[in-house]
LUMVEX-499048 format. One record per residue (C-alpha): residue in three letters; residue number from 1; y negated, z negated, x. Coordinates in steps of 0.25 Angstrom, whole numbers, padded with zeros to 4 digits. Layout:
N
{site 'ALA'; NUM; {Y; Z; X}}
...
END
This chain:
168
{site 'UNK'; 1; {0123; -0131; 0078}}
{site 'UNK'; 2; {0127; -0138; 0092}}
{site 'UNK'; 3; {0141; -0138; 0095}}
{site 'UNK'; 4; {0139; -0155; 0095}}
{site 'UNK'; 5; {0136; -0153; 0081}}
{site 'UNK'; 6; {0144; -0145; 0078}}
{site 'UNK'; 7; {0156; -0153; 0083}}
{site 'UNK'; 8; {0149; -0166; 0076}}
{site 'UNK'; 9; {0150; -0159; 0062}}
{site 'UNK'; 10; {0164; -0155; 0063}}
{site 'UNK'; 11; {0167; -0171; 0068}}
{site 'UNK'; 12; {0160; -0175; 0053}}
{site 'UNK'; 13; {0166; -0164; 0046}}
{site 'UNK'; 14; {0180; -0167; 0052}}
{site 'UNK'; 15; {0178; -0183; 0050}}
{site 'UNK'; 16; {0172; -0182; 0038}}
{site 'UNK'; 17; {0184; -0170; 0031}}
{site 'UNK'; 18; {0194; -0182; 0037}}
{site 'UNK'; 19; {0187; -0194; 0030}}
{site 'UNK'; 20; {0185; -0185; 0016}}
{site 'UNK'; 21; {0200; -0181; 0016}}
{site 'UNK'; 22; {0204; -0196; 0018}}
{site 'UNK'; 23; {0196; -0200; 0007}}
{site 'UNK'; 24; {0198; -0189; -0002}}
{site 'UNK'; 25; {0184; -0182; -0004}}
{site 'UNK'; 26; {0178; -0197; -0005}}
{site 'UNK'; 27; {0165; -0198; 0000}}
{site 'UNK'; 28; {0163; -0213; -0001}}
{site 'UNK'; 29; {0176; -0215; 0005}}
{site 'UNK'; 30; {0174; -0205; 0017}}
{site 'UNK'; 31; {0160; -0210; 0020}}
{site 'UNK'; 32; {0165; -0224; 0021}}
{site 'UNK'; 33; {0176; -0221; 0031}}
{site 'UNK'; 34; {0165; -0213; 0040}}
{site 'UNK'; 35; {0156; -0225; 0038}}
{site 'UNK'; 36; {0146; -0218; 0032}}
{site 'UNK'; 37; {0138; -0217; 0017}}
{site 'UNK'; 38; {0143; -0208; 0007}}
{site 'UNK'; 39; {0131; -0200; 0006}}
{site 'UNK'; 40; {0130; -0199; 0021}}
{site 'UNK'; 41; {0145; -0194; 0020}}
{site 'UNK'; 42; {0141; -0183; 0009}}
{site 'UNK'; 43; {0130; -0177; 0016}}
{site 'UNK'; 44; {0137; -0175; 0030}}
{site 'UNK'; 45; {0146; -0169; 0021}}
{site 'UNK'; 46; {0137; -0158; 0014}}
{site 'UNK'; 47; {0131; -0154; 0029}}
{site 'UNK'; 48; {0145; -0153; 0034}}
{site 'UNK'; 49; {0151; -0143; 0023}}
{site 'UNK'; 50; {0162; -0155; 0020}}
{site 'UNK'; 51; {0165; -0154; 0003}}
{site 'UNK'; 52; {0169; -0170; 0002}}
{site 'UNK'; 53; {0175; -0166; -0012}}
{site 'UNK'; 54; {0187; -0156; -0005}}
{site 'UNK'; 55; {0195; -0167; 0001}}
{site 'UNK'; 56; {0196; -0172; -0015}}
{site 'UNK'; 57; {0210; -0170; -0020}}
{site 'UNK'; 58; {0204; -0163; -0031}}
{site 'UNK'; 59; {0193; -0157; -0023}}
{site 'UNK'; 60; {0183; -0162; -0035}}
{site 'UNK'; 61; {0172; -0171; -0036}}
{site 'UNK'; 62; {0173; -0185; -0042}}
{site 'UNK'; 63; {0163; -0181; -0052}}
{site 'UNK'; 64; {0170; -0168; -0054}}
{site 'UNK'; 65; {0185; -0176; -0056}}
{site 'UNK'; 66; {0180; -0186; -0067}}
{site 'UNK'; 67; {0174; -0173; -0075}}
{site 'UNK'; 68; {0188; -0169; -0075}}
{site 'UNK'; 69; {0193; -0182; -0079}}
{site 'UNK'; 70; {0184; -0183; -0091}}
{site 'UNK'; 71; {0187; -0168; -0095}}
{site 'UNK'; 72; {0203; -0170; -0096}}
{site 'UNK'; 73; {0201; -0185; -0101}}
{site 'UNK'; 74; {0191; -0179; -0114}}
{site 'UNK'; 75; {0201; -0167; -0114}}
{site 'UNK'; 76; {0210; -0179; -0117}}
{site 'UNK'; 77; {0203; -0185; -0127}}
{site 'UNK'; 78; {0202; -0174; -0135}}
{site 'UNK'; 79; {0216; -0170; -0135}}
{site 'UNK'; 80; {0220; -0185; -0140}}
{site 'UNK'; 81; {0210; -0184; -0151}}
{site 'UNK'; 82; {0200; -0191; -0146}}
{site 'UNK'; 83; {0184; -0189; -0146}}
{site 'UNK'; 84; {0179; -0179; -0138}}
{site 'UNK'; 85; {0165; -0188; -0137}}
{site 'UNK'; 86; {0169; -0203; -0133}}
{site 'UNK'; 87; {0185; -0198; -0130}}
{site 'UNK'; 88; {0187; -0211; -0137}}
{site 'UNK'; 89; {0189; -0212; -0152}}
{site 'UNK'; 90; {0199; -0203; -0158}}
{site 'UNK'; 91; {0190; -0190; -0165}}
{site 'UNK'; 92; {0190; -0191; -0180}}
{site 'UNK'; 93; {0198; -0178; -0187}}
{site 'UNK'; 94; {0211; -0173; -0182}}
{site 'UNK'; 95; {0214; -0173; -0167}}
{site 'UNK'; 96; {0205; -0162; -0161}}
{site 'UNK'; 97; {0197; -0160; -0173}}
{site 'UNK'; 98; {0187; -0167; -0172}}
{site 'UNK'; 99; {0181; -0170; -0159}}
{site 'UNK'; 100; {0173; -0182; -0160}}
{site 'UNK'; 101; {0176; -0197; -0165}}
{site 'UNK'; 102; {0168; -0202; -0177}}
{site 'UNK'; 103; {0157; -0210; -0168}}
{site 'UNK'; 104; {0155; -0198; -0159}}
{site 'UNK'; 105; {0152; -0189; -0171}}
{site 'UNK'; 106; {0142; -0198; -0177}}
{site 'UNK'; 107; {0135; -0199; -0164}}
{site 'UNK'; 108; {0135; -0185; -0163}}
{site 'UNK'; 109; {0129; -0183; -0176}}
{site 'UNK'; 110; {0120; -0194; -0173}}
{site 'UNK'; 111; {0115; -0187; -0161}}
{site 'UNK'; 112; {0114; -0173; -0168}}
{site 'UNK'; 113; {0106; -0180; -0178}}
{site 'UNK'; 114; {0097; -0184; -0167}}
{site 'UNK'; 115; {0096; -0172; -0161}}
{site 'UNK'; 116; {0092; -0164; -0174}}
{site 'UNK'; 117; {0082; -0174; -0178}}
{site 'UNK'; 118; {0077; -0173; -0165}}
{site 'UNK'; 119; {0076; -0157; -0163}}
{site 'UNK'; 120; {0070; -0159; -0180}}
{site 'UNK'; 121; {0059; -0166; -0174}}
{site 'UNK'; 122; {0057; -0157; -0161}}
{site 'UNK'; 123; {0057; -0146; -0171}}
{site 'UNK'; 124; {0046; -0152; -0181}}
{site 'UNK'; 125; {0035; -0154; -0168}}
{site 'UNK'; 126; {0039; -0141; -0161}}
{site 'UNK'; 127; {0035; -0132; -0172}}
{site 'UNK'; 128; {0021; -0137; -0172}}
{site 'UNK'; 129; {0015; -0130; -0158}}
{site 'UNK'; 130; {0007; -0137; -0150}}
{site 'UNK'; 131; {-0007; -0131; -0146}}
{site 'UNK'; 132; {-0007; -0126; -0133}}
{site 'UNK'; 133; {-0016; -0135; -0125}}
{site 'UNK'; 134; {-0031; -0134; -0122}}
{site 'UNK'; 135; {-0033; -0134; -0106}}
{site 'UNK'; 136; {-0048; -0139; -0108}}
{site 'UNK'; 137; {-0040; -0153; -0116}}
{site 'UNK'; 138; {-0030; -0154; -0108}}
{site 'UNK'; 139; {-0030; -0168; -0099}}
{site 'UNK'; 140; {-0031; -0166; -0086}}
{site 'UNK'; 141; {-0027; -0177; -0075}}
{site 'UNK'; 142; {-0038; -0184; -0069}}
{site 'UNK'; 143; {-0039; -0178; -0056}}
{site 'UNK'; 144; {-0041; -0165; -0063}}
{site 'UNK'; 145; {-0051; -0169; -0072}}
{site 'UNK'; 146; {-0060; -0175; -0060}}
{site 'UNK'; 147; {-0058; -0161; -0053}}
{site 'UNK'; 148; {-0063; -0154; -0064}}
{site 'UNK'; 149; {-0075; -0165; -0066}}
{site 'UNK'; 150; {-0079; -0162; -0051}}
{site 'UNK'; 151; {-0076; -0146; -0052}}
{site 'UNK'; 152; {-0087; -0145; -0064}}
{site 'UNK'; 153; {-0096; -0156; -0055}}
{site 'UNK'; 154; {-0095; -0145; -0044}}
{site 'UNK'; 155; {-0096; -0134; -0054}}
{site 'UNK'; 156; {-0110; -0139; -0058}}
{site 'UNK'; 157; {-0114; -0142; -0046}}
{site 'UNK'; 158; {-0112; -0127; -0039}}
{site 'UNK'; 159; {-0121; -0123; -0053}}
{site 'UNK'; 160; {-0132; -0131; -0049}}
{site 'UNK'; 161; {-0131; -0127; -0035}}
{site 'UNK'; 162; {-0130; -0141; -0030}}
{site 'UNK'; 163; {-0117; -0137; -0023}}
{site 'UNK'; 164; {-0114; -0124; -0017}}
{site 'UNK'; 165; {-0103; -0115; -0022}}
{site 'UNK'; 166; {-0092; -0115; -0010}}
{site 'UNK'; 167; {-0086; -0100; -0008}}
{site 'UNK'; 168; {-0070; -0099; -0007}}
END
């Protein structure tokens, strides 16, 4: 690399660090004070080494904070008696017990019902074995079919002599 693009990469990577900090690790924000798109942003940002998500304050992803959230808020739940399902309706049976509200068991039996029926039948037709296929009935597409017309044309052909065999 040139030493005029060198210096210009540490310029971006400098002005680009300042407007991450400022903004917390937000891309949106960031590209928006540098005038620039967001996805524009996030690409200089892969070729420049820059990890937007270190100048978070808890160093994680968005996606990876509301995972978080949703595992202490169910951890929650639970420990208030609540059902590990929907973390709606109280669960039925004494307080950690029983795991699931009356509705979300019934669904779940529903849904294994479903399911057994379902693998029943899967069961029934698998144990009969389909014959293996016969290559002389099996369809063939119709440029195939034509090739195969005009390779037994020229096949008959060579035979009588009409045409004369080429050599490889």
């Amino acid at each position: 690399m040139t030493p005029f693009y060198q210096k210009l990469a540490d310029f971006q990577r400098k002005l680009i660090r300042g407007a991450l900090r400022r903004n917390k690790g937000n891309l949106m924000h960031a590209a928006r004070e540098l005038g620039m798109h967001r996805n524009t942003l996030g690409n200089l940002c892969n070729r420049l080494g820059i990890d937007p998500t270190a100048f978070r304050p808890s160093g994680k992803s968005k996606r990876e904070r509301q995972a978080e959230s949703q595992k202490k808020y169910k951890e929650r739940a639970l420990a208030n008696g609540l059902c590990a399902q929907c973390l709606k309706r109280p669960a039925g049976g004494k307080r950690g017990t029983k795991t699931a509200c009356a509705i979300c068991a019934e669904t779940k039996r529903e849904n294994e019902h479903k399911r057994a029926k379902r693998l029943r039948l899967y069961k029934v037709s698998s144990k009969q074995p389909l014959p293996p296929p016969d290559p002389r009935e099996r369809p063939l597409g119709p440029r195939l079919d034509r090739m195969m017309a005009i390779s037994a044309r020229l096949s008959a052909l060579q035979r009588q002599g009409a045409v004369a065999q080429r050599s490889l």
